[in-house]
N, CA and C of each residue as an Amber inpcrd file, in Angstrom:
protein
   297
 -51.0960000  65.0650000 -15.4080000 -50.0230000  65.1680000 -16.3740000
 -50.5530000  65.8770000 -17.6120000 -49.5330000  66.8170000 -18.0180000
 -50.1180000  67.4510000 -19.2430000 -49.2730000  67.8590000 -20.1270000
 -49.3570000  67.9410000 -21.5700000 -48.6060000  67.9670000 -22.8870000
 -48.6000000  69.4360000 -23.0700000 -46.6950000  69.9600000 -22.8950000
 -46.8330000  71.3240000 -23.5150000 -46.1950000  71.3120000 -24.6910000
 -45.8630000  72.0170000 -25.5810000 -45.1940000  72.6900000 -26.4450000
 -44.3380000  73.8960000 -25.9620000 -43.2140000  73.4200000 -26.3760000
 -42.0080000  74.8170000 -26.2600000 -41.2210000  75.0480000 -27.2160000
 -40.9990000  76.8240000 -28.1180000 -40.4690000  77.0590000 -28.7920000
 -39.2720000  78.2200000 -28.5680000 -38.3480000  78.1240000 -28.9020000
 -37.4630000  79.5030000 -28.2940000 -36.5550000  79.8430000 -29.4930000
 -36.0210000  80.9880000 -28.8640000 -34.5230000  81.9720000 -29.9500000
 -33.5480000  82.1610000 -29.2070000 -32.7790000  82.0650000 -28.9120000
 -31.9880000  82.6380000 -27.8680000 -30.5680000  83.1670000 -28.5380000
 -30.6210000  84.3310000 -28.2610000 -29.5680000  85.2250000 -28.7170000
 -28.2400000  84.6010000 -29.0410000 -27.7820000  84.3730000 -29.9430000
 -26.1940000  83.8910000 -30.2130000 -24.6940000  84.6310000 -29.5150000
 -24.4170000  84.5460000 -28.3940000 -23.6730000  85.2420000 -28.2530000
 -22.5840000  84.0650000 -27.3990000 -21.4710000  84.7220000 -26.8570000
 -20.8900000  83.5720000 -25.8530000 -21.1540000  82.4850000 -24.7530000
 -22.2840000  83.2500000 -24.4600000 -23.3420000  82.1530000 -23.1410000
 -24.5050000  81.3820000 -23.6190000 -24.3760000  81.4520000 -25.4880000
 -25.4200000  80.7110000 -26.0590000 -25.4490000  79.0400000 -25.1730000
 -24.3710000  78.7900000 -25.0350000 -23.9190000  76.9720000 -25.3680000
 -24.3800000  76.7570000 -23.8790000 -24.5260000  77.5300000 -22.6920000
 -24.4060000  77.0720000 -21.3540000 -26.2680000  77.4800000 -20.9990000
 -26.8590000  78.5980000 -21.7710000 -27.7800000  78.8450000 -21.7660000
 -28.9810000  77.8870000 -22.4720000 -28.8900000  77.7640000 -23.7100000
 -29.3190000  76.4360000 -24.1440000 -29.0590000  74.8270000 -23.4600000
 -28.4040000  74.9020000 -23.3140000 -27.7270000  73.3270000 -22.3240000
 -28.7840000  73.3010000 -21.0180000 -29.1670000  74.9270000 -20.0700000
 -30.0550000  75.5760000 -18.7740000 -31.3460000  75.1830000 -19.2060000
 -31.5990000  75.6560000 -20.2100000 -32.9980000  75.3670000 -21.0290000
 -33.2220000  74.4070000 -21.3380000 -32.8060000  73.0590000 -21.6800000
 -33.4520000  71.8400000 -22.4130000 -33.0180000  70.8050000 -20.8310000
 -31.7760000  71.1240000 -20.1670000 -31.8630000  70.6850000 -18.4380000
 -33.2560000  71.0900000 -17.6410000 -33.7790000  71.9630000 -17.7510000
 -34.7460000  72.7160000 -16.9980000 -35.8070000  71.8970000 -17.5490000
 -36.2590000  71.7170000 -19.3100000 -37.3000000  71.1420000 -19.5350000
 -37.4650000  69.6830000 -19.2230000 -35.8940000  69.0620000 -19.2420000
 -35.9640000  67.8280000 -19.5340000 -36.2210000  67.0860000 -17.4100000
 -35.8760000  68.0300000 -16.6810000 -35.9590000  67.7650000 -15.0720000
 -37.5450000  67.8870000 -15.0620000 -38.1350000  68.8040000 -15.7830000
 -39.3990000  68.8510000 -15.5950000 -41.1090000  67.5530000 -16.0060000
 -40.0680000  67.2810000 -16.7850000 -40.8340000  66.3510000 -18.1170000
 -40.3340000  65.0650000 -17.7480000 -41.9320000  64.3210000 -17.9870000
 -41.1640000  62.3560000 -17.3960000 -41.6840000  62.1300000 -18.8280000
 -41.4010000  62.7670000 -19.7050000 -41.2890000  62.4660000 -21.8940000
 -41.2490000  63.6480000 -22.1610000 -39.8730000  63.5400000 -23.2900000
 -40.2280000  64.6990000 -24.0650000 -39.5450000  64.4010000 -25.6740000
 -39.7600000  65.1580000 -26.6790000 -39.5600000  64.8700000 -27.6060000
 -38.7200000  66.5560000 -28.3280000 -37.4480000  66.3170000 -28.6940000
 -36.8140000  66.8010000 -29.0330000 -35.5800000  67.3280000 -30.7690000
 -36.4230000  66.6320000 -31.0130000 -35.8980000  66.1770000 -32.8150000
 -35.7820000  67.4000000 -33.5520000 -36.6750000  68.1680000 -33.3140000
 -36.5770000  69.2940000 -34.3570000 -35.8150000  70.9430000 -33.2150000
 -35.4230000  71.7190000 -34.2240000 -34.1870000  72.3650000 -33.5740000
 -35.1030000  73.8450000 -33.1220000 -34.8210000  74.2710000 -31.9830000
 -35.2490000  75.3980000 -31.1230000 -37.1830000  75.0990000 -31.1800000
 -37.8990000  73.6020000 -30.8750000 -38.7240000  73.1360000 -31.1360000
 -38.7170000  71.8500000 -29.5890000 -39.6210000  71.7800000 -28.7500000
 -39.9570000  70.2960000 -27.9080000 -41.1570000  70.2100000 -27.1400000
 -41.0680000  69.1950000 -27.1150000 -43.1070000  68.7970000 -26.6550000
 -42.5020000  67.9270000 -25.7680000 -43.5590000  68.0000000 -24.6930000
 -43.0660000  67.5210000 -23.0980000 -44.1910000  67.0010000 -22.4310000
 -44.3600000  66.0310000 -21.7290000 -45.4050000  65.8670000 -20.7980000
 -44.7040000  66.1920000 -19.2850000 -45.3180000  67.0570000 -18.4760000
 -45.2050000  67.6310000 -17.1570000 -46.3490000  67.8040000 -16.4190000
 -46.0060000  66.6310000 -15.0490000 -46.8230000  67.3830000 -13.7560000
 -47.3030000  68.8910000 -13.4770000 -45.9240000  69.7900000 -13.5050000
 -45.8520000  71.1440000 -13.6090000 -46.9580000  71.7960000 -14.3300000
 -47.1520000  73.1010000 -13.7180000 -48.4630000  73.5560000 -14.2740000
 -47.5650000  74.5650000 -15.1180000 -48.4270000  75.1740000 -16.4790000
 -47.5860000  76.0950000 -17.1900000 -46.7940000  77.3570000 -16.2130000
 -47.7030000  77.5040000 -15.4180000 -46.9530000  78.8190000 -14.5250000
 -45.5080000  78.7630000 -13.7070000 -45.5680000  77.4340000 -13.4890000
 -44.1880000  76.9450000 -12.7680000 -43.3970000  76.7290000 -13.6430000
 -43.8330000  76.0350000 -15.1210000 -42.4440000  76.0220000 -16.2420000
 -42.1290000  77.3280000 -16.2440000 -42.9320000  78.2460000 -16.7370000
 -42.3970000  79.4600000 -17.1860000 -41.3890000  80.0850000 -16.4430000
 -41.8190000  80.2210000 -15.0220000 -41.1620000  80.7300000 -14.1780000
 -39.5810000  80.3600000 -14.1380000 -39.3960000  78.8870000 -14.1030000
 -38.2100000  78.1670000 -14.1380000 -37.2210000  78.1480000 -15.6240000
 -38.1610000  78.1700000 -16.7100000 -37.1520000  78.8740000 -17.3620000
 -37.1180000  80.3180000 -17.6650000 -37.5300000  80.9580000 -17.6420000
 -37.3670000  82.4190000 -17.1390000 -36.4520000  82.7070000 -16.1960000
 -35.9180000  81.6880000 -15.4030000 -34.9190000  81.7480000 -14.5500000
 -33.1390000  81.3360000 -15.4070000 -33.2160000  80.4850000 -16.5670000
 -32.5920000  80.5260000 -17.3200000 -32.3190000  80.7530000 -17.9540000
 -32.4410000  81.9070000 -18.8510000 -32.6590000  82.4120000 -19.7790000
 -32.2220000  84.1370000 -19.5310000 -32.0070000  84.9850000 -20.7850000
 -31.8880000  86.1860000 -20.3700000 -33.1480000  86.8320000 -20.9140000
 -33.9880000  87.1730000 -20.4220000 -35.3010000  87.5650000 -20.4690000
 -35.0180000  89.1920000 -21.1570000 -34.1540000  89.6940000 -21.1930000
 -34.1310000  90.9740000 -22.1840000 -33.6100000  90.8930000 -23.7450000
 -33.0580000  89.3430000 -23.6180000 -32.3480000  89.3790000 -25.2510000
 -33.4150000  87.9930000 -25.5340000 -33.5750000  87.1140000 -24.7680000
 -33.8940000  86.0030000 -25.6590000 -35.4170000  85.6400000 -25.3210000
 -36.0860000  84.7100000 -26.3270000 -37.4990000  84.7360000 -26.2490000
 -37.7260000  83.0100000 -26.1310000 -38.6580000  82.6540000 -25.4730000
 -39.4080000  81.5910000 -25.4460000 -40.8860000  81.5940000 -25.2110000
 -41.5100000  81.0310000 -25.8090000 -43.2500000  80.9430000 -25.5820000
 -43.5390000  79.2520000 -25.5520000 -44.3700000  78.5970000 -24.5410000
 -44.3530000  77.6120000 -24.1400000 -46.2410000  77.8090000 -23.8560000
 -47.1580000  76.3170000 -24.6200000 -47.9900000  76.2810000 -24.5480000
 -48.6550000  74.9170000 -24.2490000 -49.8040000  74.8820000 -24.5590000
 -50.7600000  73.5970000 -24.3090000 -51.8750000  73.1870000 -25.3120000
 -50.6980000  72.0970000 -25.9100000 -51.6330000  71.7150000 -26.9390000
 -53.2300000  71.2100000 -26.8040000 -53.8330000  70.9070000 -25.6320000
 -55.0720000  70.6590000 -25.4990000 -55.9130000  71.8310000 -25.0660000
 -55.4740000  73.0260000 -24.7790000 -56.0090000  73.8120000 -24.2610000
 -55.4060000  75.4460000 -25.0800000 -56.1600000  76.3510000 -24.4850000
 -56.0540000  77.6520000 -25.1730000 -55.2100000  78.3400000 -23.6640000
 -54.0870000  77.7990000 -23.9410000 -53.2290000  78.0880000 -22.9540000
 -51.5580000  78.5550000 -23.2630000 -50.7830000  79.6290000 -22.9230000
 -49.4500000  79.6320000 -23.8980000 -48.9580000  80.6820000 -23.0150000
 -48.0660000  80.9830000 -22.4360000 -46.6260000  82.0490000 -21.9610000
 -45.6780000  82.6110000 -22.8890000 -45.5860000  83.7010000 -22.8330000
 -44.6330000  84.3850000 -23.8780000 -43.4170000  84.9150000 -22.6910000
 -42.3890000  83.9500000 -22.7670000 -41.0500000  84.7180000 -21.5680000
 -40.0600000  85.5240000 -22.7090000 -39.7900000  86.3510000 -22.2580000
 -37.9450000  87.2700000 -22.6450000 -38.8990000  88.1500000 -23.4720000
 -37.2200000  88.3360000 -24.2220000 -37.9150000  89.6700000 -25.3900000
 -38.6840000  89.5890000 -26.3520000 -39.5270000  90.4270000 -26.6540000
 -40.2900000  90.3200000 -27.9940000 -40.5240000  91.5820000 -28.5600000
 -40.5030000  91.8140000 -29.9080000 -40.5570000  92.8030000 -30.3690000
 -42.0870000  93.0020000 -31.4790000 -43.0250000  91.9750000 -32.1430000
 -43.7510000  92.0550000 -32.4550000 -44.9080000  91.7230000 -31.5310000
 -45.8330000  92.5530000 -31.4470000 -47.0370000  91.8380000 -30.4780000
 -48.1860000  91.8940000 -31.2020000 -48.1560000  91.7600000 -32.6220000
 -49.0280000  90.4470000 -33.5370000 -49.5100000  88.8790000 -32.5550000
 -48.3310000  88.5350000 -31.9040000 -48.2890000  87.4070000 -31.3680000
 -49.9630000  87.2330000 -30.3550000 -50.0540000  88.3480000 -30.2660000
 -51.1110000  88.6870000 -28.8110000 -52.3390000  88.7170000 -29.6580000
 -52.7030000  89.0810000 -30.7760000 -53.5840000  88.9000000 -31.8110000
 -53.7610000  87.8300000 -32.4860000 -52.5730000  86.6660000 -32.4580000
 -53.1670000  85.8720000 -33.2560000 -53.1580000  84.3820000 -32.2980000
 -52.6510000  84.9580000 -31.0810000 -52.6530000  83.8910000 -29.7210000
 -53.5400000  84.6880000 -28.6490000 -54.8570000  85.1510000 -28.8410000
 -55.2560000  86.1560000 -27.2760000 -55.0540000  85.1980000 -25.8570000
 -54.9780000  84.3210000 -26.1820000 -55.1640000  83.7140000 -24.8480000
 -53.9190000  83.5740000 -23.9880000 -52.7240000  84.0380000 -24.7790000
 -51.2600000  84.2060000 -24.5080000 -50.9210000  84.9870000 -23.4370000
 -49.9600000  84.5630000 -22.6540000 -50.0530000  85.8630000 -21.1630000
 -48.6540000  85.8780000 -21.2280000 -48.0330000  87.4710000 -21.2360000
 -46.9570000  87.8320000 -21.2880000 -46.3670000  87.1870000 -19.2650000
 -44.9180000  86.6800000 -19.5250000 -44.4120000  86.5350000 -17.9300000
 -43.5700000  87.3780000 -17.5350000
């Protein structure tokens, strides 16, 4: 079992409400705890290895408009899914692997 961190943006548009709803379903099926209080912000404990979260929400999500990066707080471990437009991110996270 292991503790990730997940942060996202997801584009405001008409499929915000069903897309977000995909995303915190996806984390919350994945996760036997998670903690959710603060907004486009949740920390999760999951069996799942980071490569299988990513994948699964990457499956929810629109990977050309909206962004999520999902990591591991004990480790030098982190996924960058959807769009991104600064890649600072890759400099000040190297250990970050684009999905």
């Amino acid at each position: 079992m292991a503790t990730y961190w997940l942060s996202f943006r997801l584009q405001d548009d008409s499929t915000y409400n069903q897309r977000y709803k995909d995303l915190t379903d996806t984390v919350q099926r994945l996760s036997t705890k998670w903690w959710v209080e603060a907004s486009s912000f949740i920390v999760f404990a999951s069996a799942a290895d980071i490569d299988k979260i990513a994948s699964e929400i990457a499956d929810v999500i629109y990977v050309d408009t909206d962004l999520v990066i999902v990591g591991m707080p004990d480790f030098k471990s982190a996924r960058l899914i959807g769009h991104h437009e600064d890649d600072d991110i890759f400099e000040l996270m190297p250990f970050i692997k684009k999905v």
